[in-house]
Backbone as CSV, one residue per row, in Angstrom:
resi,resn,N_x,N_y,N_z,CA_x,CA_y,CA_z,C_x,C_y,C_z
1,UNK,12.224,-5.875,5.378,11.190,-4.924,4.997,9.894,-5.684,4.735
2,UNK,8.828,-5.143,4.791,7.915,-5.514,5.102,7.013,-4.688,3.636
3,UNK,6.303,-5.335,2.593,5.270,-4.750,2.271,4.234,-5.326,1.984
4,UNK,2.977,-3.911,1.943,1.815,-4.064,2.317,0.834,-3.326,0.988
5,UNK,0.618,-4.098,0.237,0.103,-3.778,-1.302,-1.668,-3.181,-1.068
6,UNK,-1.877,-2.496,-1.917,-3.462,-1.899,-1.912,-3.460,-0.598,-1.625
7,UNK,-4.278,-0.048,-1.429,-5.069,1.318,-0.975,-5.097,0.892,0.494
8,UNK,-5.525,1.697,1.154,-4.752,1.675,3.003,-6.015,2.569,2.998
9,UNK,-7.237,2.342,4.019,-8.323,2.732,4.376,-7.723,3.267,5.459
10,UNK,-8.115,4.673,5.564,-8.260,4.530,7.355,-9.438,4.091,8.182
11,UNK,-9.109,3.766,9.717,-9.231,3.185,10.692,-11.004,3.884,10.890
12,UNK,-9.773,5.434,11.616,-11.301,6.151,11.970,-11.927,7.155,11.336
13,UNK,-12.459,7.182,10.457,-13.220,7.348,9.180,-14.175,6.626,8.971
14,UNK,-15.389,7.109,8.585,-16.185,6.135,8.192,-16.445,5.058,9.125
15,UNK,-16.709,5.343,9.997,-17.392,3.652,11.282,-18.733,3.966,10.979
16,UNK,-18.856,2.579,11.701,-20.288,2.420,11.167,-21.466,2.152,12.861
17,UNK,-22.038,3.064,13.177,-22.444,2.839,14.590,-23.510,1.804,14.619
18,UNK,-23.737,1.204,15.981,-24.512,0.322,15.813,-24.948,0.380,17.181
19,UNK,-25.954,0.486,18.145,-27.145,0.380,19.050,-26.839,-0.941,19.965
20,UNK,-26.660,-1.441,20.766,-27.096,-2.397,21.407,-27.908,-1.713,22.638
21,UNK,-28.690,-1.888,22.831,-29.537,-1.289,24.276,-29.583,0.157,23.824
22,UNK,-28.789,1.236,25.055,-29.121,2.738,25.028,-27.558,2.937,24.504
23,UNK,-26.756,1.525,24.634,-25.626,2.260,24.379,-24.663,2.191,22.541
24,UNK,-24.530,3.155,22.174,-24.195,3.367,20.900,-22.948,2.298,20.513
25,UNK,-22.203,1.808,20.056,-21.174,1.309,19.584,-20.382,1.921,18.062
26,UNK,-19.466,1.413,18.117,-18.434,2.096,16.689,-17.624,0.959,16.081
27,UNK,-17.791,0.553,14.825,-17.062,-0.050,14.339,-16.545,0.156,13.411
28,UNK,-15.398,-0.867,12.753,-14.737,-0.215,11.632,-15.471,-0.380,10.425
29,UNK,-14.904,0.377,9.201,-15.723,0.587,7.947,-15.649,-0.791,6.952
30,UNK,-16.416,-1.296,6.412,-16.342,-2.889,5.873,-15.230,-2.699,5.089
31,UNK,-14.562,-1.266,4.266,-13.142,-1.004,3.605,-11.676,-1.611,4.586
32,UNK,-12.042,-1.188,5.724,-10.822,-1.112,6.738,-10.933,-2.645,7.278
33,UNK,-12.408,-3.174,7.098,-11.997,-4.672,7.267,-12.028,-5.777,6.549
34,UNK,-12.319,-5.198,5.309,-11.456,-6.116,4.095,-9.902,-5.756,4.078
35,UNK,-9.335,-4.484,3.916,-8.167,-4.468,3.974,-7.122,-5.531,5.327
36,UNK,-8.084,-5.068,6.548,-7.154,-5.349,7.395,-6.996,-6.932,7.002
37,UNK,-8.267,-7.770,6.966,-8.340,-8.911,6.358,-7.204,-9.605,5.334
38,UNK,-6.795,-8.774,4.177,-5.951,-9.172,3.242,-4.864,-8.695,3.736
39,UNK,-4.752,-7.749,4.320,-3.149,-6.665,4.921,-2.880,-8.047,5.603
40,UNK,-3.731,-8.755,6.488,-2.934,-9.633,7.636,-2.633,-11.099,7.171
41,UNK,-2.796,-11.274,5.669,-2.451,-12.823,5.427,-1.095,-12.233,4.323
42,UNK,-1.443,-10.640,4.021,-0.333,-10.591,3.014,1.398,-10.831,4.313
43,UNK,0.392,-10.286,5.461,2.054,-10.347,6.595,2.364,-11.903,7.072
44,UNK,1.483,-12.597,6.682,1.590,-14.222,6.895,2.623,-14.809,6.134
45,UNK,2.383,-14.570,4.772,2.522,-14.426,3.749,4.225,-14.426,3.747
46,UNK,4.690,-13.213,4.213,5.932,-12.763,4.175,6.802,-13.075,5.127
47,UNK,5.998,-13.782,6.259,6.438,-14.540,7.588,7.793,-12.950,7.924
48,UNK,6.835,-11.900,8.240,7.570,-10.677,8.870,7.512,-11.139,10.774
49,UNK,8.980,-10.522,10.811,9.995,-10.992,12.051,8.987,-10.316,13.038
50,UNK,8.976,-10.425,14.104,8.554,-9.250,15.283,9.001,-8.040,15.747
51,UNK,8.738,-6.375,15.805,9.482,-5.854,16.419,10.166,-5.624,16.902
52,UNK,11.621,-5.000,17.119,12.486,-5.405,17.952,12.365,-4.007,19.193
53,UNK,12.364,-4.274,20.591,11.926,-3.569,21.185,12.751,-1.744,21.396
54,UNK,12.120,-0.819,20.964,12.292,0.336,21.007,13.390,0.727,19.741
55,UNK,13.104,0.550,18.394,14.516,0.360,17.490,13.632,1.754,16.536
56,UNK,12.644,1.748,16.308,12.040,2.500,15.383,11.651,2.198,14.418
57,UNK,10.058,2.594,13.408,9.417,2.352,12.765,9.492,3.582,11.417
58,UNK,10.023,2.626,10.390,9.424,3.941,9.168,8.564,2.999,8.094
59,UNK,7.358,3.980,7.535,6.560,3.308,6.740,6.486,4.351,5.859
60,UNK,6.888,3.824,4.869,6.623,4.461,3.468,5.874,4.286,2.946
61,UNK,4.779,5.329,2.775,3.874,5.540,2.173,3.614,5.549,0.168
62,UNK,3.492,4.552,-0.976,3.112,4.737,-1.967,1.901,5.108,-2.330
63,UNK,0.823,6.091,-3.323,-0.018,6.095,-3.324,-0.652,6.468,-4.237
64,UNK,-1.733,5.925,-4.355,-2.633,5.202,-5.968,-2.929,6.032,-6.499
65,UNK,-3.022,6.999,-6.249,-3.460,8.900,-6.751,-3.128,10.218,-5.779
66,UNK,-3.491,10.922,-6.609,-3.127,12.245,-6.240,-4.329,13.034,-4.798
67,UNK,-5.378,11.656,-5.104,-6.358,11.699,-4.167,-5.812,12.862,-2.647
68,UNK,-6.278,14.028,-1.890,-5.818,14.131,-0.278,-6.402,13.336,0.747
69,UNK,-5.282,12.939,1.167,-5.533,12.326,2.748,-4.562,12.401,3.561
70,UNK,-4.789,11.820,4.402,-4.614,12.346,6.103,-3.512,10.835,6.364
71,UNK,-2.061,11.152,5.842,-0.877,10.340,6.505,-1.164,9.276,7.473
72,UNK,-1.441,10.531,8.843,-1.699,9.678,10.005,-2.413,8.531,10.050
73,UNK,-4.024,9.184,9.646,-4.977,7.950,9.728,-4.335,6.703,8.818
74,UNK,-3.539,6.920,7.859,-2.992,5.283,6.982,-2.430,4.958,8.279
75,UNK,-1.172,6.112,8.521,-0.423,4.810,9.417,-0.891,4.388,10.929
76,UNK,-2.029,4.957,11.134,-2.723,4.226,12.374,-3.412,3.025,12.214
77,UNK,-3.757,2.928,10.941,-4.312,1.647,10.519,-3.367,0.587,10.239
78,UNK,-2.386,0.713,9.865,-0.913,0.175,9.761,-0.580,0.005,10.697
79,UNK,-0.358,0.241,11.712,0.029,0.529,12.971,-0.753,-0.751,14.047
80,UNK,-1.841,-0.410,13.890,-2.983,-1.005,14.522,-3.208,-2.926,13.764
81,UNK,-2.696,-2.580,12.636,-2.227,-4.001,11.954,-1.341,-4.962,12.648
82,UNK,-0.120,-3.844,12.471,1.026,-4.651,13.246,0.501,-5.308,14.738
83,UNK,-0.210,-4.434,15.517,-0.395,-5.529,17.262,-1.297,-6.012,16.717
84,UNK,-2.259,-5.748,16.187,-3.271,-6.975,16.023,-2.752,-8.492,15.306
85,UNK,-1.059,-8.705,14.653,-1.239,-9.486,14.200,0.140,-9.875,15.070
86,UNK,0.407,-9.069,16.166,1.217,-9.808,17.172,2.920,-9.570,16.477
87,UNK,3.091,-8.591,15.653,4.411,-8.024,14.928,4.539,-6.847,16.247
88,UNK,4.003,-6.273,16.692,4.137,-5.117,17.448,3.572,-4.943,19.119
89,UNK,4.153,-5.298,20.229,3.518,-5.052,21.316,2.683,-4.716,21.746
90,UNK,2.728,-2.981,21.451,1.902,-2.038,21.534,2.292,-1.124,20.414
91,UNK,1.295,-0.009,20.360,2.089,1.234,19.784,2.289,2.497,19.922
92,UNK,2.197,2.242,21.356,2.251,3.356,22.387,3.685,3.737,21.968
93,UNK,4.417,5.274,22.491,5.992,5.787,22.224,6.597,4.792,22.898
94,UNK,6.485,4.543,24.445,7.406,3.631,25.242,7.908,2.572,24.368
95,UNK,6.704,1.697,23.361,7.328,0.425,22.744,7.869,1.132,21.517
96,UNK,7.560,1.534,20.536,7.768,2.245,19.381,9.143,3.212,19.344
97,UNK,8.992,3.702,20.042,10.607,4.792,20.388,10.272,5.475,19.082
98,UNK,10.533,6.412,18.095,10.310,6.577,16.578,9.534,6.195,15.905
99,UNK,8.492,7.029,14.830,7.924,6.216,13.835,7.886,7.689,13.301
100,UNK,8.906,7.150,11.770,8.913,7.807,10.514,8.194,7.955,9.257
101,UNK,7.511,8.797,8.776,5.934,8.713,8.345,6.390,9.623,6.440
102,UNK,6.584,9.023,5.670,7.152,9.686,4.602,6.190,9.071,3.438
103,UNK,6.125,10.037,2.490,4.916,9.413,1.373,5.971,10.026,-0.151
104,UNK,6.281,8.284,-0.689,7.356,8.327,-1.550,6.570,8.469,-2.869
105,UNK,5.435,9.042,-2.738,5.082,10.171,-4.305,3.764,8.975,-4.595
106,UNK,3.303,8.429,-5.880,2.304,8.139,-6.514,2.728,6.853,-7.439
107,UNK,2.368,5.168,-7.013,2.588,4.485,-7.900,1.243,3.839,-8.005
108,UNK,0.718,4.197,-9.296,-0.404,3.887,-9.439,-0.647,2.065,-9.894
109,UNK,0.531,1.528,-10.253,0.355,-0.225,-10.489,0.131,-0.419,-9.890
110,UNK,0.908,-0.071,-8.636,1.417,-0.917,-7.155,1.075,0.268,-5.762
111,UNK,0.124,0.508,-5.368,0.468,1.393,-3.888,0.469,0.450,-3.176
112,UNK,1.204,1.233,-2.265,1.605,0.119,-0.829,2.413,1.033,0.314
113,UNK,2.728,0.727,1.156,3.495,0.719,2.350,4.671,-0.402,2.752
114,UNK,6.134,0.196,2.744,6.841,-0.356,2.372,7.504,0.012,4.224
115,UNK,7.265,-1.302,5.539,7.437,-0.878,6.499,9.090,-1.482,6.750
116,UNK,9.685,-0.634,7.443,10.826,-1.364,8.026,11.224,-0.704,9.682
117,UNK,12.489,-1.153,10.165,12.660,-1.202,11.347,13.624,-1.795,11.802
């Protein structure tokens, strides 16, 4: 098991556009890249195994308040963690087969995402 301590920004929320020439650009929110920043040394950290191909993903969701948000966008950012740090192929269905998306209530010491597979 795999966990992933903090508040969990989402991805696409909040970008921040930026101009080069005529053409617009999108980037992520300086939240989503401090997190991803600390999310990816906390997985160093834990020296988490690689995916195993097509077995299934559940991430349990803990969370710091009663705050609403949007499941998905955490675990796309989660998600988007894992290949970027080379734990996950892709995360397209073909590689993924399953991904179980459950939010185990409110721990306000500790939120986190508690991934396994």
């Amino acid at each position: 098991m795999i966990k992933l301590t903090g508040r969990i920004p989402s991805k696409k929320n909040s970008k921040i556009m930026s101009c080069r020439g005529a053409r617009p650009l999108l980037f992520p929110s300086s939240k989503y890249t401090a997190w991803h920043k600390d999310a990816s040394l906390q997985l160093k950290e834990q020296k988490a195994e690689k995916f195993p191909e097509r077995g299934g993903i559940a991430l349990n969701f803990f969370m710091p308040d009663n705050r609403k948000c949007d499941l998905t966008n955490k675990a796309e950012s989660v998600m988007d963690l894992l290949v970027d740090n080379g734990l996950l192929e892709d995360d397209c269905w073909q590689i993924t087969g399953m991904v179980a998306l459950t939010c185990e209530g409110i721990d306000k010491e500790n939120p986190r995402v508690e991934i396994t597979w």
